[in-house]
N, C-alpha and C positions, 0 to 999 in steps of 0.2 A: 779746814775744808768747809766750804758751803755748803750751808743748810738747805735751799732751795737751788734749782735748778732752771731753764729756760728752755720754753719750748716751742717750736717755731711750725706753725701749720698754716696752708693755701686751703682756704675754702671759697666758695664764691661770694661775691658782699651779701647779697640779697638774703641768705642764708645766715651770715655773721649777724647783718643788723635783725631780721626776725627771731633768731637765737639770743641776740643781747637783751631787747626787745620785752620776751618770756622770761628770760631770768629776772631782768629789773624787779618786772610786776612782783615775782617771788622774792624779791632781795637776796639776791645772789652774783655774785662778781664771777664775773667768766672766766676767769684764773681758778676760785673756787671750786666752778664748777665741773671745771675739767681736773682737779685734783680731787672731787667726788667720784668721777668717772675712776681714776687711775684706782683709786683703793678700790674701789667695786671688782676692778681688773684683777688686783691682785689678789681681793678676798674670794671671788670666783672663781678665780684660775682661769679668765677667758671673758669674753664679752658679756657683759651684765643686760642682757638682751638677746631675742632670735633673733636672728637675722633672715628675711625671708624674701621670696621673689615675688617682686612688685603685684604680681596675679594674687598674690593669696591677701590681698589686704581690698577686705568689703568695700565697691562702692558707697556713693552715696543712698540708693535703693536699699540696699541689704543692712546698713548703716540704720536707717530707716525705720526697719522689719525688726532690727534685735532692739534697738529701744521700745518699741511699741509690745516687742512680745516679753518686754523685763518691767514693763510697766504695770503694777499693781491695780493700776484704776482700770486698766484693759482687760484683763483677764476673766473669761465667763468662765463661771460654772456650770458644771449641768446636774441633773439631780438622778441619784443611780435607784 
């Protein structure tokens, strides 16, 4: 019996090559990667991420606003 297995996925290129892209940079092979995802699956019991509606993910504006407001060197004090 085979060790490994073959998995066959349609994503769009644009997507594969900017995904292959991010892995490289981290040295990771896109077989890997996706056999990091699969254990994630099974060690979670379920997607290793929320999954949520396009609306709940901050512009660039509010993107903005929480670096600025998680930035150390921005933050006043006032004296009580």
């Amino acid at each position: 019996m085979a060790k490994t297995a073959y998995v066959t996925a349609r994503v769009e290129k644009k997507l594969k090559t900017d995904a292959e892209k991010v892995l490289k940079s981290v040295g990771v092979k896109a077989s890997d990667a996706l056999t990091m995802f699969y254990k994630q699956v099974v060690i979670q019991q379920g997607l290793p991420f929320d999954v949520c509606a396009r609306s709940h993910v901050p512009n660039a504006e509010t993107r903005r606003a929480l670096r600025e407001a998680r930035d150390p060197k921005k933050i006043k004090t006032m004296k009580s």
